[in-house]
TORSESE-877733 format. One line per 2 residues: number of its first residue (from 1); their letters; for each residue x negated, z negated, y negated of C-alpha. Coordinates in steps of 0.001 Angstrom, whole numbers, plus 500000, padded with zeros to 6 digits. Layout:
residues N
NUM> A> X Z Y | ...
//
This chain:
residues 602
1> XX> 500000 500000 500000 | 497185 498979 497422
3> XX> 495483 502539 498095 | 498716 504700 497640
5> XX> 499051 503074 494164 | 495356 503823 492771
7> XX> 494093 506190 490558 | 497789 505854 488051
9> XX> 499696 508000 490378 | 503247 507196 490541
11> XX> 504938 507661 493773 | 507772 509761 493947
13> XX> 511107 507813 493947 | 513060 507635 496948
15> XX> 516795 507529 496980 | 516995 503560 497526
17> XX> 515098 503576 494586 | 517253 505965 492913
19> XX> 520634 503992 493447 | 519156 500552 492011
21> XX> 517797 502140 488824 | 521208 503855 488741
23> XX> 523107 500692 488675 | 521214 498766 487331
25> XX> 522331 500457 484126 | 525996 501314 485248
27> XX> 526028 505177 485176 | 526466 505388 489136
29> XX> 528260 508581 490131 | 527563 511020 486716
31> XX> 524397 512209 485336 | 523259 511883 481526
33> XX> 520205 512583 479097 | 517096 510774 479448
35> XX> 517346 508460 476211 | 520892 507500 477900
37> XX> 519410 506546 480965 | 517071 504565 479027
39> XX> 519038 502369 476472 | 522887 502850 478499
41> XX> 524662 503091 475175 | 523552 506592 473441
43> XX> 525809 509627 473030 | 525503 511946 476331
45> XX> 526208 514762 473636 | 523475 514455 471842
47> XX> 521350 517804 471796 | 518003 517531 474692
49> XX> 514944 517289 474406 | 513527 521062 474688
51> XX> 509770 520296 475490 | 507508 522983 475608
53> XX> 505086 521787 478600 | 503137 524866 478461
55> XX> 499571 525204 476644 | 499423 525157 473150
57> XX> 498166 528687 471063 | 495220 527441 469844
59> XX> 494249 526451 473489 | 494660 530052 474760
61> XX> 491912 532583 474706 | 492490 535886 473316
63> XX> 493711 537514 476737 | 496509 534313 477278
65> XX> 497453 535251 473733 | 498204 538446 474466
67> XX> 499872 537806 477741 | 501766 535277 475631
69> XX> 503055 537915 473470 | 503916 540042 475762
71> XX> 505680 537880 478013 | 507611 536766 474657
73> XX> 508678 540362 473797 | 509283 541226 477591
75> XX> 511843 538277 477247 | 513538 538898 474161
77> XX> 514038 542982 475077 | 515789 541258 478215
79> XX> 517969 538716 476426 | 518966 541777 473992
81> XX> 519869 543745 477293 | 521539 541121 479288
83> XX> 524025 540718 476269 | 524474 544076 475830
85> XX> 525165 544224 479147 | 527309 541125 478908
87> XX> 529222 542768 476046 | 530095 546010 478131
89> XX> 531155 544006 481097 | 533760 542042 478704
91> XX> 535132 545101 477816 | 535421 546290 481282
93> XX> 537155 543110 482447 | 540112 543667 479367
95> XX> 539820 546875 480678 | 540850 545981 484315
97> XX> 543269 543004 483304 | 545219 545760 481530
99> XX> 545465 548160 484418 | 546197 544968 486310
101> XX> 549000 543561 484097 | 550146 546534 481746
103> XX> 553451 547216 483398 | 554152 543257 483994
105> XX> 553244 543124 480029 | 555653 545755 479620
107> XX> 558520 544519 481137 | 558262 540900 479784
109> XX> 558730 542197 476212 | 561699 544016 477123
111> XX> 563891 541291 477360 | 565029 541006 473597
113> XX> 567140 538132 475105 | 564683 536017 476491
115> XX> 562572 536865 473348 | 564744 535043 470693
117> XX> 563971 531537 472345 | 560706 529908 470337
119> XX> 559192 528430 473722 | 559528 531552 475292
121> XX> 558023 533624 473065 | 555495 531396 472562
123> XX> 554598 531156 476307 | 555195 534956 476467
125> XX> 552301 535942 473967 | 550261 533282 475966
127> XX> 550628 535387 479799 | 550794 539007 477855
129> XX> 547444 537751 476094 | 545659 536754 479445
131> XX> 546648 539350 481510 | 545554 542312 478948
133> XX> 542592 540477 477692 | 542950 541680 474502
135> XX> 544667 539854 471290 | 544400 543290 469364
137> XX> 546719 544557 472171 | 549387 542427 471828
139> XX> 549968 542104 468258 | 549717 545871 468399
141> XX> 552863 545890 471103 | 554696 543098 468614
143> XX> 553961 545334 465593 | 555598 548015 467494
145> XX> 558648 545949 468521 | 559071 544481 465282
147> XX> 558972 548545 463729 | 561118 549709 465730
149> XX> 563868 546737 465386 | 563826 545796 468828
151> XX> 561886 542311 467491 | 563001 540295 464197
153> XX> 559846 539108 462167 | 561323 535444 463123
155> XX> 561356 535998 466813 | 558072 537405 466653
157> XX> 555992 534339 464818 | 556244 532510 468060
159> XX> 554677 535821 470366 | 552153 535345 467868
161> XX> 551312 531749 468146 | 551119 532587 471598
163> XX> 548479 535733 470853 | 546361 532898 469562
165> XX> 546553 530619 472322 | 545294 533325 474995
167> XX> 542564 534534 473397 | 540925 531351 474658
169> XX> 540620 531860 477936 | 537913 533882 477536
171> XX> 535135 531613 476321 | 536522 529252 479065
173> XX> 535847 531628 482072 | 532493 531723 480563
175> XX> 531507 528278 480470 | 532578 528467 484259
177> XX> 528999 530178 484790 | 526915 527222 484255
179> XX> 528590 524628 486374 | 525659 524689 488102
181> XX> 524158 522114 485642 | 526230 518873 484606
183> XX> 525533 518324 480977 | 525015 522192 480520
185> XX> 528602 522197 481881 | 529859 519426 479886
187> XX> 528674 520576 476520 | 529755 524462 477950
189> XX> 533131 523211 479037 | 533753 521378 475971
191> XX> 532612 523876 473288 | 535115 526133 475344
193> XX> 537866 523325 475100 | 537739 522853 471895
195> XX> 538965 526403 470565 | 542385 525961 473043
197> XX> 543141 522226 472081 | 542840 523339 468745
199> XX> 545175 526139 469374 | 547655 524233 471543
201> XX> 547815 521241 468447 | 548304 523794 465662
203> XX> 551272 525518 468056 | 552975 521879 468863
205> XX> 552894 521321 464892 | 554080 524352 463548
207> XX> 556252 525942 466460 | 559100 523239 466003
209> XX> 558650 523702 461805 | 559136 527051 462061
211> XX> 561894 526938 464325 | 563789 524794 461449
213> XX> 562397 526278 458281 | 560463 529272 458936
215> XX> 557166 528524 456403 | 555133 531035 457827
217> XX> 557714 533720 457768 | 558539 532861 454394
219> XX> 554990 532792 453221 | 554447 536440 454874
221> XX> 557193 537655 452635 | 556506 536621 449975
223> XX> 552688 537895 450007 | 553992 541262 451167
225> XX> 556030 541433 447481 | 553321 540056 445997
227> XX> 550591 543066 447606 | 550499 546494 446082
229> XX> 550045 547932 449530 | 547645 550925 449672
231> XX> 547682 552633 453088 | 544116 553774 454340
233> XX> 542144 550922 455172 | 539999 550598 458042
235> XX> 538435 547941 460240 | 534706 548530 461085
237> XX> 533361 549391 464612 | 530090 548303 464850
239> XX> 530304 547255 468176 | 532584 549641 469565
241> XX> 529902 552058 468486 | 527384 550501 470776
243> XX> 528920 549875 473859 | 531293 553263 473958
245> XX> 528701 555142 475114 | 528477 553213 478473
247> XX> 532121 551737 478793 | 533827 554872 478437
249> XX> 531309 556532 481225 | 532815 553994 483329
251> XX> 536909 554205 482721 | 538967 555317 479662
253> XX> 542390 554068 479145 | 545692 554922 477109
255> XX> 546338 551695 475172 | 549446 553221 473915
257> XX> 550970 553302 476977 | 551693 549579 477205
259> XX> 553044 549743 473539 | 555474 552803 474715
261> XX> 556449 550974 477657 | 557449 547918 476108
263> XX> 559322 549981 473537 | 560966 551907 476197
265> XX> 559063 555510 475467 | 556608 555455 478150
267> XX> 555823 558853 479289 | 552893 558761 481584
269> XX> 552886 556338 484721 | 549187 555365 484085
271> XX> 547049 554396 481850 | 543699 555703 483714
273> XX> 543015 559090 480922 | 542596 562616 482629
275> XX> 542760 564630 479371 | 540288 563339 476233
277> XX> 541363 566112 474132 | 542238 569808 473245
279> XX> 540780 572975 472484 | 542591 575703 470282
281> XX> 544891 578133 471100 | 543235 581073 473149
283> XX> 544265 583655 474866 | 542558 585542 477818
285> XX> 541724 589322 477693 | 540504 591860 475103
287> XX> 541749 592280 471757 | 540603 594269 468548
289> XX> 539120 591333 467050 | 536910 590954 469997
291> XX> 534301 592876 470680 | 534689 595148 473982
293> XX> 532207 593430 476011 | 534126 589980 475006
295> XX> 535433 588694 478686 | 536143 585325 478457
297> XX> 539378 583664 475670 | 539008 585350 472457
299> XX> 542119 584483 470017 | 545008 586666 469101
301> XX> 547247 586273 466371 | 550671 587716 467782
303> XX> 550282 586903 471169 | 551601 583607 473437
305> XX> 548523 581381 472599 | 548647 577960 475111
307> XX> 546333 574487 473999 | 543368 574166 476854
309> XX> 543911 570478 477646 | 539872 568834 477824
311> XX> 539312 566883 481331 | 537664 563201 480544
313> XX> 533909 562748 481872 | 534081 559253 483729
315> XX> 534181 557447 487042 | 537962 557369 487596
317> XX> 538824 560658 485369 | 540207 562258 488709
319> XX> 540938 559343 491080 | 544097 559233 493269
321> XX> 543520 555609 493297 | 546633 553532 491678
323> XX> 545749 551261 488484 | 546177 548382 490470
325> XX> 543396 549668 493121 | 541128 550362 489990
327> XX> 542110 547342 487981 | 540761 544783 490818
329> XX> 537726 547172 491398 | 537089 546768 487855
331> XX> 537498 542947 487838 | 535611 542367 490462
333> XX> 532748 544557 489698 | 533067 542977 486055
335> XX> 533542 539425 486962 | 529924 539875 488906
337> XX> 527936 541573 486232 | 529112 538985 483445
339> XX> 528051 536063 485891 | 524915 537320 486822
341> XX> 524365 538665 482894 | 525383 534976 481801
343> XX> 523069 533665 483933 | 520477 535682 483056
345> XX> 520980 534935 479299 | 521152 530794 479953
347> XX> 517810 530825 481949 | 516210 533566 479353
349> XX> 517506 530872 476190 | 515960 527788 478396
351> XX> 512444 529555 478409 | 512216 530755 475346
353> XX> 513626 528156 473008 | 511105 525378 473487
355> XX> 509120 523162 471598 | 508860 524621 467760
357> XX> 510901 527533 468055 | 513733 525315 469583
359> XX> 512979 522751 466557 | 513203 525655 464025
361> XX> 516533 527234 465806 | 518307 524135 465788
363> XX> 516890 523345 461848 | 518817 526590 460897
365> XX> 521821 526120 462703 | 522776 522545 462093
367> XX> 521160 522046 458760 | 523365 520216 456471
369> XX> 523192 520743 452948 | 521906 518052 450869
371> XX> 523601 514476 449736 | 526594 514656 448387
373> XX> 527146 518189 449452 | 527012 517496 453109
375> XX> 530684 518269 453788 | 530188 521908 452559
377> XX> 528305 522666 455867 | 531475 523138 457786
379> XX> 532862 525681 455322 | 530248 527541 455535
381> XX> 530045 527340 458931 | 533803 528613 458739
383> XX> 532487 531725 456411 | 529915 532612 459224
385> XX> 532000 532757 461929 | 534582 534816 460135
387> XX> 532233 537017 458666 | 530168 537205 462256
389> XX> 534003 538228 464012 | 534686 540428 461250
391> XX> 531771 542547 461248 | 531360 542715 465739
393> XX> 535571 542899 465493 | 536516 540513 468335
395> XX> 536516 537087 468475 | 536517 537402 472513
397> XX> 532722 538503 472266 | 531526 536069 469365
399> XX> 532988 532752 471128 | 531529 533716 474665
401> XX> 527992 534551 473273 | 528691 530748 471535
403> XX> 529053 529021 474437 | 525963 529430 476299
405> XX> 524391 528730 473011 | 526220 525548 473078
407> XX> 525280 524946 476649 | 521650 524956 476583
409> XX> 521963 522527 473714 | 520719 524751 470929
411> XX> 523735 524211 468824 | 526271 521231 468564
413> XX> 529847 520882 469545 | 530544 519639 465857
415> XX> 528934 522711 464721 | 530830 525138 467224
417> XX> 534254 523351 465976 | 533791 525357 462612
419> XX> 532407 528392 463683 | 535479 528936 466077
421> XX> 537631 528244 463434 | 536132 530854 461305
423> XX> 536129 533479 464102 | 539662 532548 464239
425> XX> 540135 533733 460536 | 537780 536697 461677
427> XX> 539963 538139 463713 | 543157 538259 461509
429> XX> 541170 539712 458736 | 540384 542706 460839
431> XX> 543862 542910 462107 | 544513 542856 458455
433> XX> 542381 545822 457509 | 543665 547986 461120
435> XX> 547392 547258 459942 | 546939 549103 456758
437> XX> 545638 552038 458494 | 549433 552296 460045
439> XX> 551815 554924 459479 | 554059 554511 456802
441> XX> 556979 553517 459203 | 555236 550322 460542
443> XX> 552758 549400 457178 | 555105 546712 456607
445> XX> 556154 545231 460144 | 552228 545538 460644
447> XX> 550879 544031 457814 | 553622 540790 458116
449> XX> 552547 540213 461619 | 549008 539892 460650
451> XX> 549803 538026 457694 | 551907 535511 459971
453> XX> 548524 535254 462070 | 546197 534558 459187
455> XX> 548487 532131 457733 | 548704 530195 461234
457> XX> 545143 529779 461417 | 545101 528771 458286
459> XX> 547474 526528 458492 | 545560 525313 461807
461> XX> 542158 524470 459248 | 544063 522425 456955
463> XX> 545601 520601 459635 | 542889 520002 462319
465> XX> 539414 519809 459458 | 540302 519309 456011
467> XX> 540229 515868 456881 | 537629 514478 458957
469> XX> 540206 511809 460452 | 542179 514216 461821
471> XX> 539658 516514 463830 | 541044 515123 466680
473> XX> 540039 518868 468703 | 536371 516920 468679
475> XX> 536893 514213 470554 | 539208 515478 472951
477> XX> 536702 518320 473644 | 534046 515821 474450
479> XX> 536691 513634 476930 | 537581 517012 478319
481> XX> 533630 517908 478730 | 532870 514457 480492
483> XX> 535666 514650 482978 | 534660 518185 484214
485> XX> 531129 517304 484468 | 532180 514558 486841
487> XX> 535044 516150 488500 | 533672 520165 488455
489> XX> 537405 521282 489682 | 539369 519612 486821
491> XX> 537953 522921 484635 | 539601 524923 487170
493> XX> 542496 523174 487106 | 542584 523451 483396
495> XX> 542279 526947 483226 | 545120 527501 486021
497> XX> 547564 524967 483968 | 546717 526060 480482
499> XX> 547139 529889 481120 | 549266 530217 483871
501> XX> 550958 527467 485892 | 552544 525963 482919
503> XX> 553543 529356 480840 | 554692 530771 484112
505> XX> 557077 527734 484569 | 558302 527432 480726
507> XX> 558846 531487 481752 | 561322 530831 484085
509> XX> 563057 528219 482986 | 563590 530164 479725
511> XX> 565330 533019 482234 | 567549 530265 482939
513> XX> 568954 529867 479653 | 568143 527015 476496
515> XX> 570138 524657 478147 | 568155 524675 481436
517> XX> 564850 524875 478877 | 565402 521854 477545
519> XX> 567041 519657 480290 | 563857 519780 482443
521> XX> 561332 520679 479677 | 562523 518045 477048
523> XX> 562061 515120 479763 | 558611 515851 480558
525> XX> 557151 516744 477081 | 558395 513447 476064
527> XX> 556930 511654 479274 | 553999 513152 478226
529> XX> 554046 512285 474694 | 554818 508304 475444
531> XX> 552112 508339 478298 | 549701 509381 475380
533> XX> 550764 506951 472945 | 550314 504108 475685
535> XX> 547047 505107 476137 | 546078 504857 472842
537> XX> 547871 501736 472308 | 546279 499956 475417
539> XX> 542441 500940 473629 | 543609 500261 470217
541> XX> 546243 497818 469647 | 547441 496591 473425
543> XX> 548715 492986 472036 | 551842 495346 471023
545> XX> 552786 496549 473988 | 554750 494281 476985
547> XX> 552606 492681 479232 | 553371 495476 481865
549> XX> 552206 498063 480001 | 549052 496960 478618
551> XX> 546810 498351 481598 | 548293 500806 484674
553> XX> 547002 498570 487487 | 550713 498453 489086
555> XX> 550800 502116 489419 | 549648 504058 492707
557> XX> 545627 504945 492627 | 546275 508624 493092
559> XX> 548404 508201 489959 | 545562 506470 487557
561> XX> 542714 507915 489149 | 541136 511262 490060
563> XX> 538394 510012 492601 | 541338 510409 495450
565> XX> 542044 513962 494522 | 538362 514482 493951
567> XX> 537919 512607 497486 | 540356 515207 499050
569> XX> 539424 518370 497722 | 535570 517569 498580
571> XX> 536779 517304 502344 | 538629 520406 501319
573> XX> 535151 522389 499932 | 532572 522821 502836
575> XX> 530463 523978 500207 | 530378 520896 498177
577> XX> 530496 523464 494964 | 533456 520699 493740
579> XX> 531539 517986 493855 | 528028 518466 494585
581> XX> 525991 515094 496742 | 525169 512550 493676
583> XX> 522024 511447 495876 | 520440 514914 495704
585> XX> 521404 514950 491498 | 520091 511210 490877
587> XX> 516680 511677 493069 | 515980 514958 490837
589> XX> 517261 513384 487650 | 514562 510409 488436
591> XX> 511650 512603 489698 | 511925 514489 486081
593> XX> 512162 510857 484197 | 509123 508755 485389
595> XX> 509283 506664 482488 | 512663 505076 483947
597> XX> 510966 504106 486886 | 507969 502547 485144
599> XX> 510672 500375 483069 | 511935 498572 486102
601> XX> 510751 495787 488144 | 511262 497504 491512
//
């Protein structure tokens, strides 16, 4: 024993050791930062420490400088291409959630009935929104709707509430990549959460005040009489630019054919594009304006002249596939190149921003500005992200490539809060500028339902950051972030209730009728509401509640706790991908934090 300790080697822990360092400070079952290891009481969201343990430049020779250099540039050309290639593959996945969902998108806004109930529309533009992918989409089928008076303005500020919930999902199914690592997930998870719990607030807020007084309506109106409207404008298309080239050699589709069919003037039975355009009227033969040894079309002014209809050049131009064979060809292929891209992009951000360069990264992004103009930061934070949406023209792309940002720890959650919101603005701003490119039929019904968007979010920022009290978004996001790193499946879960189980549900009750709605709907929202004000009773003020309700120790265990549902679907998961073994996590957590070891009388 005396030998194995000479010479200021440490051994390496084993797990006994492992487990009484673990409880000895009471963090038994999750894993946290080193400094919270070390005192027990600091924030698990506090950004880590990005060391670089690699040689310093002035201890390289010329040739390791070099090598340096190039390695650096090797590594930034493939974080530039992994993104790109991240970007394309998000555009491919809309793609394939439309072929997969178009008609079912279709046929839900058909039923003007169903349509003029608030919660219904509202959980309508939430399931059109995830299964197109696209928030441009959908407002585009409401401005349609709402033109062709199939769709009051009123009926429609709900549909668009509901726009603005969906969007969402996206930066969640990207956090879902880096579940591999528990605080990368937790600060992943709840950069993602934050954008839909703000969304969800705003909507509980201002969906029952607009069903009784209709402020955003109003406010749309009266900002269309106050606008001198001049037709014309035009969003830009930066990024469209870029990735067209390489999207649209994989699949083209007809966008307008979801807007005819939920108008009831679809045409074509897919949305996969054979023809990309025309060429002019020509006629085969000679003619006197041709020359004699013309053989091919030459054209003719009196004769019966036919438009030569141009094939498209991609994969599925002349498939006999159906758009639901493509659509989960597409999502599939899509769903693996954005994981493997994402993954890519996490590991190139983990070796490249270390030591100074992840000092000076984080400098720029979470600088404050000086005493007493501090609270500016957020605002401007707000401007960025609107002016960063406005200028790529989707918010879908500028809150996934936040995330794994957020993730590796480069930027803060209380930092991401305001650059959401401002991508939020982004996007309403361009739908804005694309509604006054609109015929002269829809300028109006377009520019109101952007106006009614804009003015939600809006109304969302005064709410939910004006006052620092009330960013409540924050601190749910960080509960939400420390449950899923414990219990990986309750992010699943999340997304499946959030987007689907829940909308689906209000769906059909709303089929039902209002009264049905609100005899099973009204029960539970209230349960739900009381169970949250108990909770924050019991923390904050329990003396006033009864005696039974000051703690929920009479209730069932699977009713107050997840660890039997966590217990059950880890005998469910051969793969232990739910809940990975904690001895494994705690032994590797140790090994990298010696220091811990050396502060305990073992």
């Amino acid at each position: 024993m005396p030998n194995s300790l000479t010479g200021g080697q440490a051994p390496r822990p084993t797990l006994d050791t492992v487990g009484l360092v673990n409880r000895s400070l009471g963090n038994a079952g999750t894993s946290s930062s080193a400094p919270a290891l070390e005192e027990g009481d600091m924030d698990p969201w506090a950004l880590p420490q990005l060391k670089d343990t690699g040689q310093s430049w002035k201890e390289l020779s010329v040739a390791g400088r070099l090598l340096r250099v190039a390695i650096g540039f090797l590594k930034a050309c493939g974080l530039l291409g992994s993104l790109y290639i991240f970007i394309c593959s998000l555009d491919i996945l809309s793609s394939a959630f439309q072929l997969l969902g178009s008609e079912v998108a279709g046929d839900i806004f058909k039923d003007s009935v169903v349509l003029s109930n608030p919660v219904a529309g509202l959980v309508i533009g939430v399931l059109v929104t995830v299964l197109v992918q696209s928030s441009s989409t959908s407002s585009s089928i409401v401005v349609s709707m709402v033109a062709s008076k199939l769709l009051t303005v009123r009926a429609s500020v709900p549909i668009i509430m509901g726009v603005n919930v969906g969007t969402s999902i996206t930066s969640t199914l990207v956090s879902m990549a880096q579940s591999g690592d528990r605080d990368e997930f937790r600060r992943a998870f709840g950069g993602s959460a934050v954008h839909g719990i703000f969304n969800w607030l705003t909507v509980l807020i201002l969906l029952p005040l607009e069903s009784a007084v209709a402020p955003l309506e109003t406010l749309s109106t009266l900002a269309l009489d106050a606008a001198s409207l001049q037709p014309g404008g035009h969003a830009p298309d930066i990024l469209k630019v870029l990735t067209r080239p390489l999207t649209h050699l994989i699949v083209q589709l007809d966008t307008d054919a979801i807007t005819s069919s939920a108008t009831g003037n679809a045409t074509n039975s897919s949305l996969i594009k054979r023809w990309c355009g025309t060429r002019g009227p020509t006629t085969t033969g000679n003619s006197s304006n041709c020359g004699a040894a013309t053989l091919g079309p030459c054209p003719e002014r009196n004769s019966s002249a036919t438009m030569e209809q141009l094939p498209c050049h991609h994969l599925f131009a002349g498939t006999t596939l159906t758009d639901l064979a493509v659509g989960f060809i597409l999502l599939a292929a899509s769903l693996l190149v954005l994981c493997t891209c994402l993954i890519l992009i996490v590991k190139l951000l983990n070796s490249m921003l270390r030591g100074r360069v992840a000092q000076a990264v984080r400098t720029v992004i979470n600088a404050d500005f000086p005493f007493p103009f501090g609270w500016l930061s957020g605002y401007l934070a707000i401007l960025v992200g609107a002016g960063l949406t406005f200028v790529l023209q989707s918010s879908s792309v500028f809150t996934a490539a936040i995330v794994p940002l957020l993730g590796v720890g480069v930027i803060s959650l209380e930092r991401v809060y305001p650059l959401l919101l401002g991508s939020n603005i982004g996007t309403t701003t361009t739908a804005l500028l694309a509604a006054l490119a609109s015929p002269s039929n829809t300028l109006l019904s377009a520019i109101q339902v952007a106006l009614i968007h804009f003015f939600f979010n809006l109304a969302g920022i005064l709410l939910w950051y004006m006052v620092p009290v009330l960013r409540l978004p924050i601190p749910l996001a960080k509960r939400f972030g420390d449950l899923t790193a414990r219990y990986r499946w309750v992010a699943v879960a999340y997304l499946l209730l959030s987007f689907l189980l829940l909308p689906l549900a209000a769906f059909g009750l709303s089929l039902a009728g209002d009264t049905v709605l609100a005899a099973v709907g009204g029960p539970l929202v209230a349960l739900v509401l009381l169970v949250a004000l108990v909770n924050v009773l019991q923390r904050q003020r329990p003396a006033w509640l009864p005696r039974p309700l000051r703690s929920w120790a009479w209730l069932p265990l699977w009713l107050r706790s997840l660890e039997p549902w966590d217990r059950l679907l880890s005998r469910c998961c051969p793969c232990r991908a739910c809940s990975p073994p904690q001895a494994a996590a705690k032994e590797a957590h140790c090994y990298d934090n010696p220091e811990i070891l050396a502060s305990q009388q073992l």
